[in-house]
mmCIF file as gemmi writes it, N, C-alpha and C atoms, coordinates in Angstrom:
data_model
loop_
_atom_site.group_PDB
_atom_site.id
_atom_site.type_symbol
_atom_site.label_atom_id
_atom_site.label_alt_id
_atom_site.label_comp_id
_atom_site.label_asym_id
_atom_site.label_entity_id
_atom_site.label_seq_id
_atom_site.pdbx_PDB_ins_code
_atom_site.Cartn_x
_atom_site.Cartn_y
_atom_site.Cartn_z
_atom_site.occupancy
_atom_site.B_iso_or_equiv
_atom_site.pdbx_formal_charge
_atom_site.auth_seq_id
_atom_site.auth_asym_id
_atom_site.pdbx_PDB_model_num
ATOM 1 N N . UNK Axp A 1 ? 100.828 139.268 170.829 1 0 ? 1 A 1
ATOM 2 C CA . UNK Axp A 1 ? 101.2 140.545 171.402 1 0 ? 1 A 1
ATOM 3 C C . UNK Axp A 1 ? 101.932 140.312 172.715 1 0 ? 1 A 1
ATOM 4 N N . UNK Axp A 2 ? 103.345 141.007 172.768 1 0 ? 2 A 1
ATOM 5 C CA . UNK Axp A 2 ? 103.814 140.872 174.451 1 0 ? 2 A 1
ATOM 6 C C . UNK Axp A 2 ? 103.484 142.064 175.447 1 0 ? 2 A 1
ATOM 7 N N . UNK Axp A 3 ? 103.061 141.676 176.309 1 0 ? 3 A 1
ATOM 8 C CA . UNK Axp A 3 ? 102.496 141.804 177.176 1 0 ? 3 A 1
ATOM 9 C C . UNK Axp A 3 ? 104.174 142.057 178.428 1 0 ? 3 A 1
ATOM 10 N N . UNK Axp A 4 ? 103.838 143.315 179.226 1 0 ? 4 A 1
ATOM 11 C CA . UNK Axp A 4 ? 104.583 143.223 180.004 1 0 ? 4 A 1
ATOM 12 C C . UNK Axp A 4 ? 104.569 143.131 181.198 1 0 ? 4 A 1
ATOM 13 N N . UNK Axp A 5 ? 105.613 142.632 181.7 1 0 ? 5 A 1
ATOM 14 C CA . UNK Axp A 5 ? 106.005 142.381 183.239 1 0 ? 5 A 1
ATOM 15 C C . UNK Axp A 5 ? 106.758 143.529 183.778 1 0 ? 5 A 1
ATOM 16 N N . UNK Axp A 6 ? 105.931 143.51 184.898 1 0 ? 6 A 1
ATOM 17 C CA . UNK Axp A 6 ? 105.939 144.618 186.189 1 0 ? 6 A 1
ATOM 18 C C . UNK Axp A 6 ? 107.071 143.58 187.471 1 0 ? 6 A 1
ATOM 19 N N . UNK Axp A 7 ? 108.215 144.475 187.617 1 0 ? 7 A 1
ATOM 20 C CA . UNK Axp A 7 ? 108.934 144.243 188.356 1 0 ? 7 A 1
ATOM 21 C C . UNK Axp A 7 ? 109.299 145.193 189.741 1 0 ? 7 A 1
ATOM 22 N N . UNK Axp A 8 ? 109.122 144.599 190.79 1 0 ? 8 A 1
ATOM 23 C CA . UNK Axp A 8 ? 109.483 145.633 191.906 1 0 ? 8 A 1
ATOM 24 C C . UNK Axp A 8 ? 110.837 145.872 192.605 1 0 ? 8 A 1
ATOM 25 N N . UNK Axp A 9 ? 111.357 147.202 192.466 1 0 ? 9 A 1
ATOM 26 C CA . UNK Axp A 9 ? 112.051 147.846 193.13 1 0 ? 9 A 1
ATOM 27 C C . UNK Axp A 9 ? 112.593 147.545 194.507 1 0 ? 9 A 1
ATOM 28 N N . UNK Axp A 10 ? 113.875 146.594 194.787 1 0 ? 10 A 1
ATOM 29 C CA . UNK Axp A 10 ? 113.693 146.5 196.211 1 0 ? 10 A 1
ATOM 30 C C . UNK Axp A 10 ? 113.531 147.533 197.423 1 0 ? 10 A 1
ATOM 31 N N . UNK Axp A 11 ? 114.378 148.495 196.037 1 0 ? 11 A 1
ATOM 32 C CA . UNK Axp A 11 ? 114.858 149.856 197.619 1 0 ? 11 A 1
ATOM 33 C C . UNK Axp A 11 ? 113.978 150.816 197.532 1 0 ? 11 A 1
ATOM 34 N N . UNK Axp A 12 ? 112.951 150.918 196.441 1 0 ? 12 A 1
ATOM 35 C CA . UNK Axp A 12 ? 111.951 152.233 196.395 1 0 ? 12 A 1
ATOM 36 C C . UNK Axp A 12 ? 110.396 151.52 196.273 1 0 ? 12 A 1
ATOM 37 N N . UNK Axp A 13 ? 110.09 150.268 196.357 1 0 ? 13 A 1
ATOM 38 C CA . UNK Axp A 13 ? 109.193 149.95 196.629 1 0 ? 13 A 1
ATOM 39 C C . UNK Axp A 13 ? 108.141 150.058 195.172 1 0 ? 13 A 1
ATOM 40 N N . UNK Axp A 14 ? 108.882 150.779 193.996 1 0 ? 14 A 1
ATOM 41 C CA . UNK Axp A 14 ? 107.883 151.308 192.978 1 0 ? 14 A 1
ATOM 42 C C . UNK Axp A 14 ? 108.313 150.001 191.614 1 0 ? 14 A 1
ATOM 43 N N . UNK Axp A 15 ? 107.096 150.559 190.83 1 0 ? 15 A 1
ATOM 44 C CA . UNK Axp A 15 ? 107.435 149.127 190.061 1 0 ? 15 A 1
ATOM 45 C C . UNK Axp A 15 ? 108.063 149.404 188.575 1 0 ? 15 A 1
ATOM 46 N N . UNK Axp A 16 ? 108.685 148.559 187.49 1 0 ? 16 A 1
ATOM 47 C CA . UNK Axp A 16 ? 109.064 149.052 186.413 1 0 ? 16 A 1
ATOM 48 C C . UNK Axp A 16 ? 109.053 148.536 184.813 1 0 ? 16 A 1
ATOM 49 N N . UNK Axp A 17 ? 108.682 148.363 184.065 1 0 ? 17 A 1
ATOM 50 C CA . UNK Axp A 17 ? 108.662 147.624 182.884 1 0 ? 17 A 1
ATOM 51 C C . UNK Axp A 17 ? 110.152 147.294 182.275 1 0 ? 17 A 1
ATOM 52 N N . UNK Axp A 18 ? 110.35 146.279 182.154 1 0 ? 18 A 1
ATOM 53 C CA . UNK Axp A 18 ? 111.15 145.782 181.337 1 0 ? 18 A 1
ATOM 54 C C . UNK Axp A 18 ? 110.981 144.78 180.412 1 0 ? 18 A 1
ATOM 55 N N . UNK Axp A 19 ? 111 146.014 179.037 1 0 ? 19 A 1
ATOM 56 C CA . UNK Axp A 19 ? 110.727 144.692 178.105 1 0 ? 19 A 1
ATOM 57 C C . UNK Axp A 19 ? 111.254 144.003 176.649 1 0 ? 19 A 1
ATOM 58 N N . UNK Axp A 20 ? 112.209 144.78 176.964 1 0 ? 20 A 1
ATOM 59 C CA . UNK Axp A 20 ? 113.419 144.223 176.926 1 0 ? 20 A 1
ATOM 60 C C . UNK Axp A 20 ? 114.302 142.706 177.076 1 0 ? 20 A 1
ATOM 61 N N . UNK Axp A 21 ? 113.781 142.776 178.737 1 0 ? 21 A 1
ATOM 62 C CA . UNK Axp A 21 ? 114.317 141.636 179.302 1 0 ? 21 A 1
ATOM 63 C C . UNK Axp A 21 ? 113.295 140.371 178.92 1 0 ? 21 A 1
ATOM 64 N N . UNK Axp A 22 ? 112.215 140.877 179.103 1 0 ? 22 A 1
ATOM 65 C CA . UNK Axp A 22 ? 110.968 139.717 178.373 1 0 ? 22 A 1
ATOM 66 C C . UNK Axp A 22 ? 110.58 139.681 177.549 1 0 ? 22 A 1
ATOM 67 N N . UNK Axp A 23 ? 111.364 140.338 176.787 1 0 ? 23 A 1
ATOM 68 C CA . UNK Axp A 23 ? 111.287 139.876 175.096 1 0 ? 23 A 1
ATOM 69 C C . UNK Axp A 23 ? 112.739 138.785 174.666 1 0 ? 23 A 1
ATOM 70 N N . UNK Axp A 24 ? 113.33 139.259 175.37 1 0 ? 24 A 1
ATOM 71 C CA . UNK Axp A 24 ? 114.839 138.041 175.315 1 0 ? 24 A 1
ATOM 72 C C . UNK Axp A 24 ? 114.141 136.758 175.885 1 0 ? 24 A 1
ATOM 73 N N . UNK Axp A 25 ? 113.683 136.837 177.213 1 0 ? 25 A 1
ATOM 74 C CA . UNK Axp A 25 ? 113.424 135.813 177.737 1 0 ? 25 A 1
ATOM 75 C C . UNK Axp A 25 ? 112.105 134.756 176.332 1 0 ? 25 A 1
ATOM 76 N N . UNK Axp A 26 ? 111.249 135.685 175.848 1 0 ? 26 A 1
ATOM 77 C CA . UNK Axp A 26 ? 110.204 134.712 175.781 1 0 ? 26 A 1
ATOM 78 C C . UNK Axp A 26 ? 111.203 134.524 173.882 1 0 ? 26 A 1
ATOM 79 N N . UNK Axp A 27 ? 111.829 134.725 173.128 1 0 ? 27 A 1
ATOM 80 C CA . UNK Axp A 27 ? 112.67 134.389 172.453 1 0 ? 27 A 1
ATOM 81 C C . UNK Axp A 27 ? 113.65 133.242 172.687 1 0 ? 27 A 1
ATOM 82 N N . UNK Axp A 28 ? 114.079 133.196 173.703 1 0 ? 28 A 1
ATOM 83 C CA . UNK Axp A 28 ? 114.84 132.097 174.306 1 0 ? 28 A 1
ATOM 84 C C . UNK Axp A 28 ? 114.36 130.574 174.497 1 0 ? 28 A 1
ATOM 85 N N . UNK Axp A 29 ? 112.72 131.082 175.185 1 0 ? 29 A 1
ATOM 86 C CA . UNK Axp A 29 ? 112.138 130.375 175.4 1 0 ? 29 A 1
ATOM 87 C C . UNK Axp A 29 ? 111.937 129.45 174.193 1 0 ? 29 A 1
ATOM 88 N N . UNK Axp A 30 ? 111.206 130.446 173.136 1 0 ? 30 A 1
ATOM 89 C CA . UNK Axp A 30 ? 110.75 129.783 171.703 1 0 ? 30 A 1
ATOM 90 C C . UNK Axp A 30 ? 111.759 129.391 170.877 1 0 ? 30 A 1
ATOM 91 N N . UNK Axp A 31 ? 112.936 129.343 170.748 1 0 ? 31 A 1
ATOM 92 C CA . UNK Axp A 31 ? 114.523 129.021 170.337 1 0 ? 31 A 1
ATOM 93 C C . UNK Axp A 31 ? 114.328 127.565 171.096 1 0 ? 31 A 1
ATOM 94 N N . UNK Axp A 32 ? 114.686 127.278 172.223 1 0 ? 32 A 1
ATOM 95 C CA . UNK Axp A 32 ? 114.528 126.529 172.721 1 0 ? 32 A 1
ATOM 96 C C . UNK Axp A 32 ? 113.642 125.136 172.663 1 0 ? 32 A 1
ATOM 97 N N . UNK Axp A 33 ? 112.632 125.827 172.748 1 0 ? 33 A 1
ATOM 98 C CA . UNK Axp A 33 ? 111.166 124.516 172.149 1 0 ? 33 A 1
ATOM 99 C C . UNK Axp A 33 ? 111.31 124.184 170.974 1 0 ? 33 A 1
ATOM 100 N N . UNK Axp A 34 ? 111.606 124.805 169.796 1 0 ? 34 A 1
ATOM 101 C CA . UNK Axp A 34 ? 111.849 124.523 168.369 1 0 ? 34 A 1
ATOM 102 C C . UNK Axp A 34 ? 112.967 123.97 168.303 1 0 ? 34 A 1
ATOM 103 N N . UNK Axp A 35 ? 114.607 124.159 168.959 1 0 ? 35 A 1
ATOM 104 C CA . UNK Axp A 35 ? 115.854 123.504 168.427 1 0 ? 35 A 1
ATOM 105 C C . UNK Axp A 35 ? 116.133 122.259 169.405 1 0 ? 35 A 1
ATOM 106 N N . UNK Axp A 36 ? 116.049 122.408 170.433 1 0 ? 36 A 1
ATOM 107 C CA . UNK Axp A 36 ? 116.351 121.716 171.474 1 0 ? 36 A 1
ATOM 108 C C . UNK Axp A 36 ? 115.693 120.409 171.83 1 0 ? 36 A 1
ATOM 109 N N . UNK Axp A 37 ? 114.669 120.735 171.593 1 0 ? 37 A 1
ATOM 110 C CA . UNK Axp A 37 ? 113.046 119.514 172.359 1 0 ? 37 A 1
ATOM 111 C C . UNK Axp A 37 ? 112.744 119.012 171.006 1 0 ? 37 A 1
ATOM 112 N N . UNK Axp A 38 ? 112.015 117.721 171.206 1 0 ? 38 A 1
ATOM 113 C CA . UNK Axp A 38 ? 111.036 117.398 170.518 1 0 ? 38 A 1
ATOM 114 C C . UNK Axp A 38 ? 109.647 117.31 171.42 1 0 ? 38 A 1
ATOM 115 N N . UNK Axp A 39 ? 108.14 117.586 170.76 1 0 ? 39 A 1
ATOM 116 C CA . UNK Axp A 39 ? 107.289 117.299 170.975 1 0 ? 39 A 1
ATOM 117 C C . UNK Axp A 39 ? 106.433 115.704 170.844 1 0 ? 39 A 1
ATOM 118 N N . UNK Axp A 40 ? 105.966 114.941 171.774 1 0 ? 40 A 1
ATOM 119 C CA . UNK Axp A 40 ? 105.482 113.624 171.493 1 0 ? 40 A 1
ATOM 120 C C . UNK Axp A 40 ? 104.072 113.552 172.257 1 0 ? 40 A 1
ATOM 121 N N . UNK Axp A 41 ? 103.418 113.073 171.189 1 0 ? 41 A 1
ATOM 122 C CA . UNK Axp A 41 ? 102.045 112.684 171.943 1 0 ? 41 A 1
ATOM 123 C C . UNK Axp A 41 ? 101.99 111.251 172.288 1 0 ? 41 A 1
ATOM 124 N N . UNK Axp A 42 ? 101.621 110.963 173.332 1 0 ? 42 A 1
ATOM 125 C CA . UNK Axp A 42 ? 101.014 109.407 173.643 1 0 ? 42 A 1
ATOM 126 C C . UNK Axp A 42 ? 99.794 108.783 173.569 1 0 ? 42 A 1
ATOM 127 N N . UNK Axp A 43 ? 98.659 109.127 172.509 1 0 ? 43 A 1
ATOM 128 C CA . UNK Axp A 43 ? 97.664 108.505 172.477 1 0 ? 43 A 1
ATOM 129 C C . UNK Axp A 43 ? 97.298 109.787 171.265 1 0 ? 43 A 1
ATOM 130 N N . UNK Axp A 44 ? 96.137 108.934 170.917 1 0 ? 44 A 1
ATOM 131 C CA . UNK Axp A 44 ? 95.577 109.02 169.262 1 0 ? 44 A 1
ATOM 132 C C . UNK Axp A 44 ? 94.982 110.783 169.712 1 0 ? 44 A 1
ATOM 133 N N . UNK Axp A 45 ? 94.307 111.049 170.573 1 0 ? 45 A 1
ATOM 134 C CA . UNK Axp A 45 ? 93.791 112.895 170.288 1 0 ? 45 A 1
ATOM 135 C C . UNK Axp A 45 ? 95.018 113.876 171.078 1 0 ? 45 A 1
ATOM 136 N N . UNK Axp A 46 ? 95.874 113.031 171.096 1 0 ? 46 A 1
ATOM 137 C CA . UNK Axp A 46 ? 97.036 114.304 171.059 1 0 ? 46 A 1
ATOM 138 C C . UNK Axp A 46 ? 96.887 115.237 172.848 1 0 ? 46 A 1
ATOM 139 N N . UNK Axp A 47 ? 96.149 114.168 173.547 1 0 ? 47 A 1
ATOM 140 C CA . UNK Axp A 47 ? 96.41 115.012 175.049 1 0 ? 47 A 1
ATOM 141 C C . UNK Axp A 47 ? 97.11 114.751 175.839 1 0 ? 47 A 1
ATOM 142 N N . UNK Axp A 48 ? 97.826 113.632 176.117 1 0 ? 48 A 1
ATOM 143 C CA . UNK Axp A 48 ? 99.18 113.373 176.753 1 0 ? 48 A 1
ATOM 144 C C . UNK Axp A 48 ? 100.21 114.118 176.072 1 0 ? 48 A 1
ATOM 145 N N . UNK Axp A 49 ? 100.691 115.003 176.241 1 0 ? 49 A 1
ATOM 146 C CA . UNK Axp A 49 ? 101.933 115.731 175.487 1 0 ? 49 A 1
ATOM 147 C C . UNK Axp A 49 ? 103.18 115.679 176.211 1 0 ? 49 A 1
ATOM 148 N N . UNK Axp A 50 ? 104.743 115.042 175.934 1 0 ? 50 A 1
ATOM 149 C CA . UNK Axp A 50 ? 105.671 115.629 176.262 1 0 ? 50 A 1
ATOM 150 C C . UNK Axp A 50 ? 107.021 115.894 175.478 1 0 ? 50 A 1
ATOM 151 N N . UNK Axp A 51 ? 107.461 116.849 176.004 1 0 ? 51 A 1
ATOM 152 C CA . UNK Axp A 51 ? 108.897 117.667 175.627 1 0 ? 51 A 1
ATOM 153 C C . UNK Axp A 51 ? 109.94 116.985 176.053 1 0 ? 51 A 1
ATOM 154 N N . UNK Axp A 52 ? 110.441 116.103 174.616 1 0 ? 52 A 1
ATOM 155 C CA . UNK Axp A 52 ? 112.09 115.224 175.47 1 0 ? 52 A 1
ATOM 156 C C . UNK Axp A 52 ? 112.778 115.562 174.769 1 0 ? 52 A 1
ATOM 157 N N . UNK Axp A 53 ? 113.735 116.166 175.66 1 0 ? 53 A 1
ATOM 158 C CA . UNK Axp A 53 ? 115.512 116.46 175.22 1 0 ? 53 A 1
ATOM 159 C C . UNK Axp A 53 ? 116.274 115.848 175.183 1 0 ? 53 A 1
ATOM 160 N N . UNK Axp A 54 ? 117.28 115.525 174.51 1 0 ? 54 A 1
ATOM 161 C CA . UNK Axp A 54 ? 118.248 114.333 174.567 1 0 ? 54 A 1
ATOM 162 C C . UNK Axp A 54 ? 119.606 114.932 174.888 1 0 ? 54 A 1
ATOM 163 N N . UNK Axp A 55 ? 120.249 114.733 175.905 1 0 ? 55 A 1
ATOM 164 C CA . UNK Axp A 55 ? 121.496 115.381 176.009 1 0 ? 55 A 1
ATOM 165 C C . UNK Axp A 55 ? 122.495 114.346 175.673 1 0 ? 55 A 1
ATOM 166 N N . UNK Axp A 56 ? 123.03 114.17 174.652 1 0 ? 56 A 1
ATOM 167 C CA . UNK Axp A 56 ? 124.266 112.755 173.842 1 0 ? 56 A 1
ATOM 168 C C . UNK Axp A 56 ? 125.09 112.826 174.974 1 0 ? 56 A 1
ATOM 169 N N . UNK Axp A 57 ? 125.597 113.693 175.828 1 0 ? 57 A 1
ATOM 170 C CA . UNK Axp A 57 ? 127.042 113.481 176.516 1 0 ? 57 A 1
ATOM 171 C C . UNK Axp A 57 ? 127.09 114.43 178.055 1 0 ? 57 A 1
ATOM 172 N N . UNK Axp A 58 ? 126.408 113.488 179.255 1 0 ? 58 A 1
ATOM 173 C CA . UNK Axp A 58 ? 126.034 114.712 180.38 1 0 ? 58 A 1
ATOM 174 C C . UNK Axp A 58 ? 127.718 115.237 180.471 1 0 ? 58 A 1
ATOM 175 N N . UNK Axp A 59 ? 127.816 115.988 181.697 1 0 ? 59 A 1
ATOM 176 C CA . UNK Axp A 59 ? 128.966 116.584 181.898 1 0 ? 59 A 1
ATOM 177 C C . UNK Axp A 59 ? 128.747 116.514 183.641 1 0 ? 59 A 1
ATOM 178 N N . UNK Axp A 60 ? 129.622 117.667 183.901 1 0 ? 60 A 1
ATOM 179 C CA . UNK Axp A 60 ? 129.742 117.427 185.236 1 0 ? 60 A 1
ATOM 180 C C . UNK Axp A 60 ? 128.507 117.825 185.974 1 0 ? 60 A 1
ATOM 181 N N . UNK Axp A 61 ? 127.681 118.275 185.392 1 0 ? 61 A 1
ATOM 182 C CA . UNK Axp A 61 ? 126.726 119.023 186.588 1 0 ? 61 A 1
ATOM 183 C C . UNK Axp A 61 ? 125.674 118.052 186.539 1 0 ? 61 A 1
ATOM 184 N N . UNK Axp A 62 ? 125.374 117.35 185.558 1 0 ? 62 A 1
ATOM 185 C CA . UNK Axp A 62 ? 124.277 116.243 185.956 1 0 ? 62 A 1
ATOM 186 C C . UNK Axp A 62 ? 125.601 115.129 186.686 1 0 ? 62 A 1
ATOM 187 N N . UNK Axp A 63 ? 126.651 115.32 186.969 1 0 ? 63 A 1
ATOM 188 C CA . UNK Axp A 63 ? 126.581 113.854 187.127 1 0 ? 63 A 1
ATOM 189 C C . UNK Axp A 63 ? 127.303 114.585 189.052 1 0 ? 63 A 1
ATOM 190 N N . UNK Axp A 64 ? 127.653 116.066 189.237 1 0 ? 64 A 1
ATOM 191 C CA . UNK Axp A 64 ? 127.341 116.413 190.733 1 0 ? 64 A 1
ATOM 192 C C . UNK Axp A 64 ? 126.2 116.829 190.978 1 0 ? 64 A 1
ATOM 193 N N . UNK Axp A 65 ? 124.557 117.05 190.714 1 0 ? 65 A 1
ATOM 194 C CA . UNK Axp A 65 ? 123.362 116.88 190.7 1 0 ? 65 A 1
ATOM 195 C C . UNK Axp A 65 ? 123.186 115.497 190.375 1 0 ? 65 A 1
ATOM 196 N N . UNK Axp A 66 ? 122.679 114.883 190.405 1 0 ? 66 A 1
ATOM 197 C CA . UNK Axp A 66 ? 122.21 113.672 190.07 1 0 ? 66 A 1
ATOM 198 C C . UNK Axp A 66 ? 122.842 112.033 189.932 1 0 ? 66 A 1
ATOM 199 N N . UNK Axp A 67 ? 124.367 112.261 189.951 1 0 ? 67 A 1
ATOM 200 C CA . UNK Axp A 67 ? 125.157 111.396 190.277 1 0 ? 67 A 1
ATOM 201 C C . UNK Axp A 67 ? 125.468 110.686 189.15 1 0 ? 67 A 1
ATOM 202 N N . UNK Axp A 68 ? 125.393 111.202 187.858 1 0 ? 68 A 1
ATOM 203 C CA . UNK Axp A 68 ? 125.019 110.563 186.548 1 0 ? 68 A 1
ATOM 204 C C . UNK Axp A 68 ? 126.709 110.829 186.085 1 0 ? 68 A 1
ATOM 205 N N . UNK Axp A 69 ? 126.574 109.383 185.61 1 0 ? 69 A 1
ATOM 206 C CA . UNK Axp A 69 ? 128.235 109.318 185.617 1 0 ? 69 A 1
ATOM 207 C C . UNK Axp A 69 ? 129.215 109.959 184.072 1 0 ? 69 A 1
ATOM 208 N N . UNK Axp A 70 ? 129.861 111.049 183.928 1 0 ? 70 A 1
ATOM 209 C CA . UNK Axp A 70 ? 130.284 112.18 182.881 1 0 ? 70 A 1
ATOM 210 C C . UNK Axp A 70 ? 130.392 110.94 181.414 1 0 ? 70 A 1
ATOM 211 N N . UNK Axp A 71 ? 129.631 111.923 180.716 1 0 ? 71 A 1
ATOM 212 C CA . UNK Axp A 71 ? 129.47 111.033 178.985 1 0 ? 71 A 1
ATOM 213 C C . UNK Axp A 71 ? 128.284 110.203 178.875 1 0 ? 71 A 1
ATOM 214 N N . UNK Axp A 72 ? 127.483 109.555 179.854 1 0 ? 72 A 1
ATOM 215 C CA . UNK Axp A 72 ? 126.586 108.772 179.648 1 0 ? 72 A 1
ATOM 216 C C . UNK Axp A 72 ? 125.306 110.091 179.151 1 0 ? 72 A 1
ATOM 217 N N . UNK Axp A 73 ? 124.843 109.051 178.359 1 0 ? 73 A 1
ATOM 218 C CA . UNK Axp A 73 ? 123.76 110.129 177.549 1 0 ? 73 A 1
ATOM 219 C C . UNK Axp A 73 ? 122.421 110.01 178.346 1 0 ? 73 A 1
ATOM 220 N N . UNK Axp A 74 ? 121.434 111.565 178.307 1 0 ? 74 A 1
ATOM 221 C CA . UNK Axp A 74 ? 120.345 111.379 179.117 1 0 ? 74 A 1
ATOM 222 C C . UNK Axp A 74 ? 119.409 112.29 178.778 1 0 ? 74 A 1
ATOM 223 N N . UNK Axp A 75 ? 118.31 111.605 178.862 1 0 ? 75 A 1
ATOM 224 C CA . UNK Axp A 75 ? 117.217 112.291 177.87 1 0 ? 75 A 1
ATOM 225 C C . UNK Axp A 75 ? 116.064 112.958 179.548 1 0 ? 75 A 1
ATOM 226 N N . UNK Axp A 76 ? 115.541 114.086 179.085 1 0 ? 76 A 1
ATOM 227 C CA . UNK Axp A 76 ? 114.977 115.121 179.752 1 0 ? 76 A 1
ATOM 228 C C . UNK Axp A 76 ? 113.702 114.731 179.546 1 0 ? 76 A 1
ATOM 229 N N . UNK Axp A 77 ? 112.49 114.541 180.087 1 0 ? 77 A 1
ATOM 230 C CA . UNK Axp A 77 ? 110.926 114.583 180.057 1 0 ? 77 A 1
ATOM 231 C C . UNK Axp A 77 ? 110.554 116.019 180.739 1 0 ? 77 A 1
ATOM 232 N N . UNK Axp A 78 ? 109.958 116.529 179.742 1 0 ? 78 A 1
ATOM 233 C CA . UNK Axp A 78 ? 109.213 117.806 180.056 1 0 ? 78 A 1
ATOM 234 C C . UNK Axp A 78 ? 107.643 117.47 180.083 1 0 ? 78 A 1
ATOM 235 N N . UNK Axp A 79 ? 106.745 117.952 181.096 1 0 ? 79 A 1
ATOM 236 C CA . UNK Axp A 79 ? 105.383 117.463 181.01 1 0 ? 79 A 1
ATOM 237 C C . UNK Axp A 79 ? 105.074 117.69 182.54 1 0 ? 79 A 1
ATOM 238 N N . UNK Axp A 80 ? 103.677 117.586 182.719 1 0 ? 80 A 1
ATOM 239 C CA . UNK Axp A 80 ? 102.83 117.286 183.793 1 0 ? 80 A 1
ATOM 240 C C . UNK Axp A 80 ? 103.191 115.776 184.319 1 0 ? 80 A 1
ATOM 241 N N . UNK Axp A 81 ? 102.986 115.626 185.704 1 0 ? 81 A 1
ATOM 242 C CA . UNK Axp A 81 ? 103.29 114.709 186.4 1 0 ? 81 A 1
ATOM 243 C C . UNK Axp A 81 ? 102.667 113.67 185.825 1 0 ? 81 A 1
ATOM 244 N N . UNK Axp A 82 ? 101.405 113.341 185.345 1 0 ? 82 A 1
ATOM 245 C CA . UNK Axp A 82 ? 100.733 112.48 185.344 1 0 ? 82 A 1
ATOM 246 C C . UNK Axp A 82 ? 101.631 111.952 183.49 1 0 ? 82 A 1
ATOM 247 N N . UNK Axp A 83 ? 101.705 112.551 182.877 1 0 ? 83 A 1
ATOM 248 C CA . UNK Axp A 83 ? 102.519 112.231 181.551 1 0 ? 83 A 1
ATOM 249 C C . UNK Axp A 83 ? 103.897 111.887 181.499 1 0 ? 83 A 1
ATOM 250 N N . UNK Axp A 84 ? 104.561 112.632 182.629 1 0 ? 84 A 1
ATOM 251 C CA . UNK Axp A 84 ? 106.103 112.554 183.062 1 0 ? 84 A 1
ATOM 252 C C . UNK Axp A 84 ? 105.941 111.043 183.041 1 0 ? 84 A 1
ATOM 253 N N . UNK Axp A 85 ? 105.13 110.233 184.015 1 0 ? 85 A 1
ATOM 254 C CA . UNK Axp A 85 ? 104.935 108.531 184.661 1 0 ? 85 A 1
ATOM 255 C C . UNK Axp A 85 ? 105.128 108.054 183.555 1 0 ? 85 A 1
ATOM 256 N N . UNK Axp A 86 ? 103.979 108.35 182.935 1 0 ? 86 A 1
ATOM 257 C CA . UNK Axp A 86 ? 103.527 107.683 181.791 1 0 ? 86 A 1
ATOM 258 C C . UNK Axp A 86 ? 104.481 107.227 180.894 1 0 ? 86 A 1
ATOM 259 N N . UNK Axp A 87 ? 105.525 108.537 180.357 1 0 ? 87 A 1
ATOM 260 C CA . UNK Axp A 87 ? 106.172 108.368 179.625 1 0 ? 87 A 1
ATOM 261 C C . UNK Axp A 87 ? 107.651 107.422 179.889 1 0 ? 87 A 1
ATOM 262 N N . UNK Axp A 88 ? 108.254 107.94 181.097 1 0 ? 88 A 1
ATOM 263 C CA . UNK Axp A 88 ? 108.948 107.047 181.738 1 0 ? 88 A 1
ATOM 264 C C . UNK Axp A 88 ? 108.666 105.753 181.706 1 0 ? 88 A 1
ATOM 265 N N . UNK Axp A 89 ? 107.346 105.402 182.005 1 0 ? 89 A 1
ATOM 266 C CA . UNK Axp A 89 ? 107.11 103.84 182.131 1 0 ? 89 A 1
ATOM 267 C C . UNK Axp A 89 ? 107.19 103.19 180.803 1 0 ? 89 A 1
ATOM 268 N N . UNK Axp A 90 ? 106.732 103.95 179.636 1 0 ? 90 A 1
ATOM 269 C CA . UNK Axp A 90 ? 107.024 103.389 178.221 1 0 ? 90 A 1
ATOM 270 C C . UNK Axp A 90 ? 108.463 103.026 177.901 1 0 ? 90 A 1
ATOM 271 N N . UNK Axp A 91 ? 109.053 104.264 178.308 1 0 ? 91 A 1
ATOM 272 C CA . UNK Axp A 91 ? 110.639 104.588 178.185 1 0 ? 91 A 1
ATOM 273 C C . UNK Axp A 91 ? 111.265 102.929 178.904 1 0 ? 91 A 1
ATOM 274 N N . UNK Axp A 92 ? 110.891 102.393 180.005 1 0 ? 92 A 1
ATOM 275 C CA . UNK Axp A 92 ? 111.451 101.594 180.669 1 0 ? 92 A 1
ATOM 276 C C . UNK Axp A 92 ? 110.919 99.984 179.79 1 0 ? 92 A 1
ATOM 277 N N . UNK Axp A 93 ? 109.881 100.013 179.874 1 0 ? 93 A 1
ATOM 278 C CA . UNK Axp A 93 ? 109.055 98.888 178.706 1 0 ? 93 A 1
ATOM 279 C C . UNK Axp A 93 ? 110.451 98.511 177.476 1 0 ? 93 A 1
ATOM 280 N N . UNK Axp A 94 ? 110.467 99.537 177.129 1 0 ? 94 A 1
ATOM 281 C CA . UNK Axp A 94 ? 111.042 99.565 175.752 1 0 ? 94 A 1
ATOM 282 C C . UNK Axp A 94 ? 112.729 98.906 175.999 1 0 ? 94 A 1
ATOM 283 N N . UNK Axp A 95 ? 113.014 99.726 176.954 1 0 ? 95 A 1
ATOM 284 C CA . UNK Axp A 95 ? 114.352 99.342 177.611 1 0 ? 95 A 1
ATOM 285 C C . UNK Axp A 95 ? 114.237 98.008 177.902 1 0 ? 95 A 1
ATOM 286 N N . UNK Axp A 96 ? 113.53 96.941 178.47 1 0 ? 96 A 1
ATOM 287 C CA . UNK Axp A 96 ? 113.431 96.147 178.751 1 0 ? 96 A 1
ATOM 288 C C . UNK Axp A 96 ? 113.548 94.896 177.405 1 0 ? 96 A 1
ATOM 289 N N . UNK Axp A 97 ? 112.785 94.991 176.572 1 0 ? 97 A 1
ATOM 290 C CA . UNK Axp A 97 ? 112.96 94.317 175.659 1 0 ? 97 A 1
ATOM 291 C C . UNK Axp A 97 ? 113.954 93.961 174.884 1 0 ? 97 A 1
């Protein structure tokens, strides 16, 4: 069931439903997690979880954010800090070999 969000009015102080807008949004959202991401667990009961995106070909904005040079490919870790490490450090392991 969606549930709505209460937004405030800058100039009248009163508040307003739009839901509409958070029904696009949480659609987007779920579009997103299903086409975009994959899901990966790192250990056998499935509680390390993360969301990696693979972008084949950055462009300009990762590479004026982040300095990442246009076409080199770069994969996204979605997760809690403590899984973000984790996963990175596998990611680098692997690279190494």
């Amino acid at each position: 069931m969606l549930k709505h969000i209460y937004y405030e009015k800058e100039d009248s102080g009163s508040c307003y439903k739009d839901e509409a807008d958070t029904r696009r949004g949480l659609m987007y959202t779920r579009d997103f997690i299903e086409k975009e991401t994959e899901l990966y667990a790192f250990d056998e009961e499935e509680s390390m979880l993360c969301f990696v995106r693979l972008i084949p070909k950055s462009g300009k904005y990762y590479h004026e954010m982040y300095g990442i040079p246009e076409g080199l490919a770069v994969a996204q870790l979605i997760s809690s800090p403590v899984e973000s490490m984790y996963a990175l450090d596998k990611a680098l392991k692997v690279e190494e070999k």
